[in-house]
DSSP file (Angstrom, degrees, kcal/mol; ACC not computed):
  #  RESIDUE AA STRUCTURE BP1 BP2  ACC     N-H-->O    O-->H-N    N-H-->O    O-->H-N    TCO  KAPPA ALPHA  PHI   PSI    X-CA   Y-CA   Z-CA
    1    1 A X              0   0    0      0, 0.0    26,-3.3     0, 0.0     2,-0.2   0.000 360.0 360.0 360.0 130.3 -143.0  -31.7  -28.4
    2    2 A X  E     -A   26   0A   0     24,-0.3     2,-0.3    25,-0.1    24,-0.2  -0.551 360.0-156.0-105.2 154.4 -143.2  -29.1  -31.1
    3    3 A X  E     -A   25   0A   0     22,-2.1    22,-1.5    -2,-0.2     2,-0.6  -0.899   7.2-172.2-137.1  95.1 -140.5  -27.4  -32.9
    4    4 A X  E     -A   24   0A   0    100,-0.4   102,-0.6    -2,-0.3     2,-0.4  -0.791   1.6-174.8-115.1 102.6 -140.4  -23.9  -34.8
    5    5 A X  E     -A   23   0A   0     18,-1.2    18,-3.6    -2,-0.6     2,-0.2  -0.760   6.7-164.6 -88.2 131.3 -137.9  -22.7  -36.7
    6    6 A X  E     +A   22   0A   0     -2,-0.4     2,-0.3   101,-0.2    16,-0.2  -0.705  16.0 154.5-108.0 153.9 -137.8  -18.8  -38.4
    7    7 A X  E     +A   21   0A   0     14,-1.3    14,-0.9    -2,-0.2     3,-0.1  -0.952  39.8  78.7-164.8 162.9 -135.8  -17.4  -40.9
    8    8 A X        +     0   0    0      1,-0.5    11,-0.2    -2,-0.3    12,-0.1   0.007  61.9 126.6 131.0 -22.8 -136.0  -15.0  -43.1
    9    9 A X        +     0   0    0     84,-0.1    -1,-0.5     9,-0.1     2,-0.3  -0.346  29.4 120.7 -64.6 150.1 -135.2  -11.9  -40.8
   10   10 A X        -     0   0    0     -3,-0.1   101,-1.1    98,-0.1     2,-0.3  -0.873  62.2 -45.5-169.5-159.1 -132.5   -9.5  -41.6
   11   11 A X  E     +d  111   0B   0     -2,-0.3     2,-0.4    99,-0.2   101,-0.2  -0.618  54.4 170.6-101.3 120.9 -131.3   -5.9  -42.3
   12   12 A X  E     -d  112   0B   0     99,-2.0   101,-1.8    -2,-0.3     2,-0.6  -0.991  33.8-126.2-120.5 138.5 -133.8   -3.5  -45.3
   13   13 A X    >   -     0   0    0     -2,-0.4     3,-1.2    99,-0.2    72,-0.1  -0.676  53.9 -82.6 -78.5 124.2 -133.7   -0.1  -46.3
   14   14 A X  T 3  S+     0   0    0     -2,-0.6    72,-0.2     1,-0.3    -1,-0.1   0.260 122.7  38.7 -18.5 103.7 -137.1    1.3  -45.9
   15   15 A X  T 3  S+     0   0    0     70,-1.8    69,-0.4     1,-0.5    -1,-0.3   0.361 102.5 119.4 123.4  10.8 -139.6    0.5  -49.1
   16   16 A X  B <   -E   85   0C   0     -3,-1.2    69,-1.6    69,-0.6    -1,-0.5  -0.534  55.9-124.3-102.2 172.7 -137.7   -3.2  -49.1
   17   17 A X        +     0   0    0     -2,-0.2     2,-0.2    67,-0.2    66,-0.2  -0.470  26.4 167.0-104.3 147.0 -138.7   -6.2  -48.8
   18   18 A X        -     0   0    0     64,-1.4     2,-0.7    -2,-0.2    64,-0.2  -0.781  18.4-151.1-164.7 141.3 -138.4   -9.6  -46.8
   19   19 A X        -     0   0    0     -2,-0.2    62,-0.3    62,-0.2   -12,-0.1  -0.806  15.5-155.4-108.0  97.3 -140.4  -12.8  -46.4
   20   20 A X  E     - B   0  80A   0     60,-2.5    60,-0.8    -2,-0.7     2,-0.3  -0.096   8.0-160.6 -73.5-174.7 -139.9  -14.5  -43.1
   21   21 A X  E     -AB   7  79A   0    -14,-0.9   -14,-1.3    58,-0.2     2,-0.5  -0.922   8.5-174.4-162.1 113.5 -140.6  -18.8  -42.9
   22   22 A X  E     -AB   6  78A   0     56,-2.1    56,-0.8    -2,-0.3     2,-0.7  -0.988  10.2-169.3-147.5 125.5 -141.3  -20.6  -39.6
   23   23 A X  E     -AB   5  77A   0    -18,-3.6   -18,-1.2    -2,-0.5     2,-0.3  -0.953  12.8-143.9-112.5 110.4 -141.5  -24.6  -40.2
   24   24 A X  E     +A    4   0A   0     52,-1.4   -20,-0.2    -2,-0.7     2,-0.2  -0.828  20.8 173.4 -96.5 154.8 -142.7  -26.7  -37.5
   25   25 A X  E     +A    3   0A   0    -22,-1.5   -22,-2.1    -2,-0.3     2,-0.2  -0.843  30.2  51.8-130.5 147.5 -141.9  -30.0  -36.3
   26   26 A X  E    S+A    2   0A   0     -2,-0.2     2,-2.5   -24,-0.2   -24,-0.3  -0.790  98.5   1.3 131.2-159.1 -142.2  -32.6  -33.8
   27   27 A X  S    S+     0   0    0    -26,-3.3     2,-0.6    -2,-0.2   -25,-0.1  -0.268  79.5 157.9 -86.3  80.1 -145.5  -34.2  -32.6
   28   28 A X        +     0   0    0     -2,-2.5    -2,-0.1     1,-0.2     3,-0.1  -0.869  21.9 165.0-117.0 125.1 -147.9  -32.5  -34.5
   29   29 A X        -     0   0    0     -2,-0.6     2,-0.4     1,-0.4    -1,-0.2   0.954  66.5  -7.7-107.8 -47.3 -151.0  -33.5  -35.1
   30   30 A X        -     0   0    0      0, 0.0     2,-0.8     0, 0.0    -1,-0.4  -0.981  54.6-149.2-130.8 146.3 -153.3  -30.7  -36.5
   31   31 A X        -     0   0    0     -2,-0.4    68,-0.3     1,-0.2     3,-0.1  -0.795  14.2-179.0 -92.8  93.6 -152.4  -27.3  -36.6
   32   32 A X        +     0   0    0     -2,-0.8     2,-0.3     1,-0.2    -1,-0.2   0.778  66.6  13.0 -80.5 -90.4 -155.5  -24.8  -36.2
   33   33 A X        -     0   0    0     19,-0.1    65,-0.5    66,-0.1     2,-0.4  -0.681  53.5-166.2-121.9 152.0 -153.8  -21.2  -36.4
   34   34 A X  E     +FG  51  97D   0     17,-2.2    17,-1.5    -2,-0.3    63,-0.2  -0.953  20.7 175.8-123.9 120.9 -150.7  -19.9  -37.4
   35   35 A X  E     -FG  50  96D   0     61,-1.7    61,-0.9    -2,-0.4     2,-0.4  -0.637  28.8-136.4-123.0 173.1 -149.5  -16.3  -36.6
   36   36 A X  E     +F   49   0D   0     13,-1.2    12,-2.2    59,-0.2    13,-1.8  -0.985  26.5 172.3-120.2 145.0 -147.1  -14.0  -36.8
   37   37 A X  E     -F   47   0D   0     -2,-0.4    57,-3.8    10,-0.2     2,-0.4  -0.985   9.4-161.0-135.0 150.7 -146.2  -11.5  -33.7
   38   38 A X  E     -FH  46  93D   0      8,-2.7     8,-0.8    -2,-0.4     2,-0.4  -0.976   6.5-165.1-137.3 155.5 -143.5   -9.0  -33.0
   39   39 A X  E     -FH  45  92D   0     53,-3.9    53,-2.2    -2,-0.4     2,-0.3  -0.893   4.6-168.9-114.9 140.9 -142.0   -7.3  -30.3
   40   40 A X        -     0   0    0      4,-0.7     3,-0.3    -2,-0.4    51,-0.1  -0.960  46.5 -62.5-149.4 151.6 -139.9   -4.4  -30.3
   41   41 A X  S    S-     0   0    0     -2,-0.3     3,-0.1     1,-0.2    -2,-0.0   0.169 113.1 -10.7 -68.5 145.3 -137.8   -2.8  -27.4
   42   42 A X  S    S+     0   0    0      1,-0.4     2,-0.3     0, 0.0    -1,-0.2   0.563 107.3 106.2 -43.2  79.3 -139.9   -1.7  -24.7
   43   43 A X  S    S-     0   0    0      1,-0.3    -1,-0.4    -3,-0.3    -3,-0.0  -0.716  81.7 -90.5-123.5-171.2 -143.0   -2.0  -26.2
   44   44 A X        -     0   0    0     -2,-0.3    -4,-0.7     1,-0.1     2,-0.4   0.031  51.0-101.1 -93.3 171.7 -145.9   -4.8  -25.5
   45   45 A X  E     -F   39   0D   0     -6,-0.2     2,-0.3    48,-0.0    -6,-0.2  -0.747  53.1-167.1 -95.1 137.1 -145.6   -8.4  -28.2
   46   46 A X  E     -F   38   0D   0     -8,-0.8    -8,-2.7    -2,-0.4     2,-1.1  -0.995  20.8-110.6-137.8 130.9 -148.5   -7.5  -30.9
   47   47 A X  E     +F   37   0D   0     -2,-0.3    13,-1.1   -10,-0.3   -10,-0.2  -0.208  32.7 176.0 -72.1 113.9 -150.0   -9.7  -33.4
   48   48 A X  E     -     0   0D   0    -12,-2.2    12,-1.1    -2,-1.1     2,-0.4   0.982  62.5  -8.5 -81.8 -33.8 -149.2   -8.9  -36.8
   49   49 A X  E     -FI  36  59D   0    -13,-1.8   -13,-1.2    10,-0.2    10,-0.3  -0.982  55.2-178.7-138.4 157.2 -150.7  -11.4  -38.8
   50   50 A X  E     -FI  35  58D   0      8,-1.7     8,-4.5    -2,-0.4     2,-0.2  -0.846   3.5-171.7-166.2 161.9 -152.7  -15.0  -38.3
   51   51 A X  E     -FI  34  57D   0    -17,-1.5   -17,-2.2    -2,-0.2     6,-0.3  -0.993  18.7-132.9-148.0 112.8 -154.1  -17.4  -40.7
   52   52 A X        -     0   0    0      4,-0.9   -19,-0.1   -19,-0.3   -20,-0.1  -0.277  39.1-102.7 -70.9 165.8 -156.4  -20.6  -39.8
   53   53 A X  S    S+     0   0    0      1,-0.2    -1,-0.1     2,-0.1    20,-0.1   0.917 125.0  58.6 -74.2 -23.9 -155.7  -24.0  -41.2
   54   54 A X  S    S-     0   0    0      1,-0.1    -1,-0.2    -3,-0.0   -22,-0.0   0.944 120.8-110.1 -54.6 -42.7 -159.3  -22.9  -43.9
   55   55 A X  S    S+     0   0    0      1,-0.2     2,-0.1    15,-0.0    -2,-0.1   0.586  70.8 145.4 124.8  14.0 -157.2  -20.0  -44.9
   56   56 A X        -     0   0    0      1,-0.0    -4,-0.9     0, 0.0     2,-0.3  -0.533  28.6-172.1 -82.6-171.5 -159.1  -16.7  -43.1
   57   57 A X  E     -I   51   0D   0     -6,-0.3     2,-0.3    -2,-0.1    -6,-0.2  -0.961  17.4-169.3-175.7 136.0 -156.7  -14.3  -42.1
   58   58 A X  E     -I   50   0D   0     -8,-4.5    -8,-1.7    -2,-0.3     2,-0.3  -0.956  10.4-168.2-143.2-169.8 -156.6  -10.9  -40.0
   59   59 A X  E     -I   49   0D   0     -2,-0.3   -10,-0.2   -10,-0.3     5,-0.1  -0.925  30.4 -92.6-178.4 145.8 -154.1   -8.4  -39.5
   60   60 A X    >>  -     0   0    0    -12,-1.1     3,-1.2   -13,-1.1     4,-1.1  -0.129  39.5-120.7 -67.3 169.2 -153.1   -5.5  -37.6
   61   61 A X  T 34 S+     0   0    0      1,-0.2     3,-0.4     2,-0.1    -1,-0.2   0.990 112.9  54.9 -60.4 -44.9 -154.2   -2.1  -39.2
   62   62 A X  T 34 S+     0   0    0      1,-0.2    -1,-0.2     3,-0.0    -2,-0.1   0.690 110.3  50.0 -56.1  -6.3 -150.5   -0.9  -39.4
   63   63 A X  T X> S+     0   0    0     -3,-1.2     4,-1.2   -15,-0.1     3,-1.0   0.776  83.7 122.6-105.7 -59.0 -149.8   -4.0  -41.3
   64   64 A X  T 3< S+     0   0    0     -4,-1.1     4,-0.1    -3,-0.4    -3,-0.0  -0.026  77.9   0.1 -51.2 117.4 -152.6   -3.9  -43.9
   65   65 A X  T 34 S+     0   0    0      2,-0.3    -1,-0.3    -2,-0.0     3,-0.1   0.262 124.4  67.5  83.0  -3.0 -152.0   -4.0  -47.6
   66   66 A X  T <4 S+     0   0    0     -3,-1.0     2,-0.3     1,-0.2    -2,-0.2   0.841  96.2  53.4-101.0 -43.9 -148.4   -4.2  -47.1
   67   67 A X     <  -     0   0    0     -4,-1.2     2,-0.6    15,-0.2    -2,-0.3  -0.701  57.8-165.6 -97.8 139.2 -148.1   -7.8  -45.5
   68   68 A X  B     -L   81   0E   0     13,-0.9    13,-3.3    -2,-0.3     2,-0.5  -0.904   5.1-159.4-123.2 112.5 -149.4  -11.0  -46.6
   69   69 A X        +     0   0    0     -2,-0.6    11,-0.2    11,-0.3     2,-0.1  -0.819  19.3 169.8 -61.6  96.4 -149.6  -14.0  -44.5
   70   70 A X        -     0   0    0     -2,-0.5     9,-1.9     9,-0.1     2,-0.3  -0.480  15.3-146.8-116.7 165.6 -149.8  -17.4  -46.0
   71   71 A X  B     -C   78   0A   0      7,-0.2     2,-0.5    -2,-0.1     7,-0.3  -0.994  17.4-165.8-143.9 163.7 -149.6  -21.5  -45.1
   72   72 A X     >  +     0   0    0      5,-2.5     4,-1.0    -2,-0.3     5,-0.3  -0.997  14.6 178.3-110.8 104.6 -148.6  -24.8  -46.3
   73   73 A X  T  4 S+     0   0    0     -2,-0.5   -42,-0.1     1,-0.2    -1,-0.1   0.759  80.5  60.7-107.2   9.7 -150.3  -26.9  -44.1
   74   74 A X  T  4 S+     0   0    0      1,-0.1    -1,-0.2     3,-0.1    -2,-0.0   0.944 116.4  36.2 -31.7 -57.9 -148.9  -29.9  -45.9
   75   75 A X  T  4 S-     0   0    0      2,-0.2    -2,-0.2   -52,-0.0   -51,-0.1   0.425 106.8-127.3 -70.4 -15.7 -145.5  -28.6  -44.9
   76   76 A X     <  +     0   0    0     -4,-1.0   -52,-1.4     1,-0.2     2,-0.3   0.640  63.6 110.0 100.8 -24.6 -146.3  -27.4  -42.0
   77   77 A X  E     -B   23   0A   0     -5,-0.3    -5,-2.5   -54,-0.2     2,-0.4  -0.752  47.6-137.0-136.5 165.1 -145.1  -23.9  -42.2
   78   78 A X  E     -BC  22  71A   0    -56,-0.8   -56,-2.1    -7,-0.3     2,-0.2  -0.948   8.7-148.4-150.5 124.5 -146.1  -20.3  -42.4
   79   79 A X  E     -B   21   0A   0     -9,-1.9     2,-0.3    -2,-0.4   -58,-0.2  -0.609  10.7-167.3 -97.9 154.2 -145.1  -16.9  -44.4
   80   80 A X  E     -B   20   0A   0    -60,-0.8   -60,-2.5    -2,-0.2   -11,-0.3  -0.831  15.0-158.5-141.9 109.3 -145.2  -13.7  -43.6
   81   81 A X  B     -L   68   0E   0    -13,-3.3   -13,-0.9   -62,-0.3     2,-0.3  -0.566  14.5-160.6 -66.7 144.0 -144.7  -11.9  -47.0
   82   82 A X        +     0   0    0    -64,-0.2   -64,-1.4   -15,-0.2     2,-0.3  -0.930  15.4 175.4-157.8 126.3 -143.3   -8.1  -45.7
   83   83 A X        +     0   0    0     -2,-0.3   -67,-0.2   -66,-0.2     3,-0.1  -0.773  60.8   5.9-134.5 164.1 -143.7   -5.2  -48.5
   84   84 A X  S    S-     0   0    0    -69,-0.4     2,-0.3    -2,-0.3   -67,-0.2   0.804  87.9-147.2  29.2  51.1 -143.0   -1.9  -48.3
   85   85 A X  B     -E   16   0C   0    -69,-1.6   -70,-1.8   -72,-0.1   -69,-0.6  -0.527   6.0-147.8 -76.7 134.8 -141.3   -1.8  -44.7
   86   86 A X    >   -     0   0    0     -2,-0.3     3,-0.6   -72,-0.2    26,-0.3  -0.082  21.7-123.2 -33.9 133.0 -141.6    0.7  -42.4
   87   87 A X  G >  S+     0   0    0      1,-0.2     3,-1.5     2,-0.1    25,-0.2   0.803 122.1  54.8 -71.9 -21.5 -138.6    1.6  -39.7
   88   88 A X  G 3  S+     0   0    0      1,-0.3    -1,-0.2    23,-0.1    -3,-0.0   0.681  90.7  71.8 -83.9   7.1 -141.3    1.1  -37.1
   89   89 A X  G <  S+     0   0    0     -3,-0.6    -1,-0.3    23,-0.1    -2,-0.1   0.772  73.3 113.9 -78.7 -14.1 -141.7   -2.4  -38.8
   90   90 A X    <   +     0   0    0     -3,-1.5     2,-0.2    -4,-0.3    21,-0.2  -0.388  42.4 126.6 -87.4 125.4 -138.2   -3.0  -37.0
   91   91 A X  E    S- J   0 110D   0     19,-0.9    19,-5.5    -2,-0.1     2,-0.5  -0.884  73.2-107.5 155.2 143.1 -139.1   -5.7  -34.4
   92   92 A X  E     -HJ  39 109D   0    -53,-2.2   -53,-3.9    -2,-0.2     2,-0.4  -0.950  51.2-148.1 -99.1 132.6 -137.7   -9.3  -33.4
   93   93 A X  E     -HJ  38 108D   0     15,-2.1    15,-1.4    -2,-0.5   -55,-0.2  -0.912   7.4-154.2-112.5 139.1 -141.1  -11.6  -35.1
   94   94 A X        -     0   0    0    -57,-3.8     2,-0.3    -2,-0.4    12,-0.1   0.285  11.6-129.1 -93.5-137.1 -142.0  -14.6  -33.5
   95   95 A X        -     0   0    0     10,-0.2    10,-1.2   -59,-0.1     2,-0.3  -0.723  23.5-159.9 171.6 135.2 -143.7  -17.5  -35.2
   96   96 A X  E     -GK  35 104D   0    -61,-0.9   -61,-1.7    -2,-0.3     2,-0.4  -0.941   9.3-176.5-154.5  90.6 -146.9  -18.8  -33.3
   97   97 A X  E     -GK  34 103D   0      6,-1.3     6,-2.8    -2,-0.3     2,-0.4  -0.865   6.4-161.9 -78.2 118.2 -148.5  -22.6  -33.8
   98   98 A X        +     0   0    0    -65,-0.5     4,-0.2    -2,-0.4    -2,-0.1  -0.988  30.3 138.8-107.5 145.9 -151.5  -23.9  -32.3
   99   99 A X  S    S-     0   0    0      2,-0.5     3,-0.1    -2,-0.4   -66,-0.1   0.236  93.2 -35.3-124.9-103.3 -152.4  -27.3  -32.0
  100  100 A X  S    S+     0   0    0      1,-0.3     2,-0.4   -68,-0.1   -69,-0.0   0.797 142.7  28.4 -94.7 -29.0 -154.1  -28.5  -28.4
  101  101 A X  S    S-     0   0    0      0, 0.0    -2,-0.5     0, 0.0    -1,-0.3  -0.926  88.5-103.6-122.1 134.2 -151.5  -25.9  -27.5
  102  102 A X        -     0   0    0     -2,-0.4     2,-0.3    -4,-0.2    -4,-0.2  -0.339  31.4-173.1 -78.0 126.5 -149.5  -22.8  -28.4
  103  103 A X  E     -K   97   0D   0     -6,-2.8    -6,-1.3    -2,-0.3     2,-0.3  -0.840  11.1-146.0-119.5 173.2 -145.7  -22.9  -29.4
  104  104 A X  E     -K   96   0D   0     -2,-0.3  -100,-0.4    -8,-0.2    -8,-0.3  -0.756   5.0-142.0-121.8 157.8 -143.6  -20.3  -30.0
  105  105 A X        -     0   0    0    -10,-1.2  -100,-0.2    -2,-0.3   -10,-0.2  -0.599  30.1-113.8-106.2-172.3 -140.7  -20.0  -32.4
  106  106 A X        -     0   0    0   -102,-0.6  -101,-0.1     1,-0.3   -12,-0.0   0.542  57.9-131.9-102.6  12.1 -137.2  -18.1  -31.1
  107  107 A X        -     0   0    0   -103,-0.3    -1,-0.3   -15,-0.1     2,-0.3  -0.103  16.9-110.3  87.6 175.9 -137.6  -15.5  -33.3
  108  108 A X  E     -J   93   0D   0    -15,-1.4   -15,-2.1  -101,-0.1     2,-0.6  -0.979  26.6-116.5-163.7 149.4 -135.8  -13.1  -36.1
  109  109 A X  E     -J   92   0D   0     -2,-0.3     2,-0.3   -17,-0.2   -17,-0.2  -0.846  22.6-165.5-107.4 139.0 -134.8   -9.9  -36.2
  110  110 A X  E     -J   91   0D   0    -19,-5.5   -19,-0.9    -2,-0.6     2,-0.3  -0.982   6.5-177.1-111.7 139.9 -136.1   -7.6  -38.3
  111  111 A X  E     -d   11   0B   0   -101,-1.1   -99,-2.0    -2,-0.3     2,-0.5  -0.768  10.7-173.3-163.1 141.4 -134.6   -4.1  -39.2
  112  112 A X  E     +d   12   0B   0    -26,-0.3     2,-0.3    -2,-0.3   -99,-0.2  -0.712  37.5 122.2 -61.2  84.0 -135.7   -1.2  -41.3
  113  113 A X              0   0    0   -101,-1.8    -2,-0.0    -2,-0.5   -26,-0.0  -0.813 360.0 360.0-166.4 156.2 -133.4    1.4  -41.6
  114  114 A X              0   0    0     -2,-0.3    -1,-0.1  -101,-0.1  -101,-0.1   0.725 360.0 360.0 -90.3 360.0 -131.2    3.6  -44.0
């Protein structure tokens, strides 16, 4: 059993900033990639960021050059560095682990707006 807890989500005015944090726990033994995804209402879950335990990365275009995805795989956990946000950035992000298997974290709200 795996564990992820997020934080970091809250309220920005557009051009601000926020770093979200998702720390897992539990029986984990190696973690191959760690993403971020977000959903927002009624549209599809999209991947916004991921990061392998080597350290490659992608990201979605809408994303790129504003947000920076990072890991601690001592720790366990995964950033999503958030620059220059967008109202359309305005999404609940999940937190995403794989090991033999995918977990999920319960999410954070983000919103953009003046």
């Amino acid at each position: 059993q795996v564990q992820l807890v997020e934080s970091g989500g809250g309220l920005v005015q557009p051009g601000g900033s926020l770093r979200l944090s998702c720390a897992a726990s539990g029986s984990i033994f190696v973690i191959n990639t760690m993403g971020w995804y977000r959903q927002a209402p009624g549209k599809q879950r999209e991947l916004v960021a991921a990061i392998t335990r080597g350290g490659t990365t992608n990201y979605a275009d809408s994303v790129k050059g504003r947000f920076t995805i990072s890991r601690d795989n001592g720790k366990n956990t995964v950033y999503l560095q958030m620059n220059s946000l967008e109202p359309e950035d305005t999404a609940v992000y999940y937190c995403s682990v794989a090991t033999y298997k995918t977990y999920w974290g319960q999410g954070t709200q983000v919103t953009v707006s003046s």
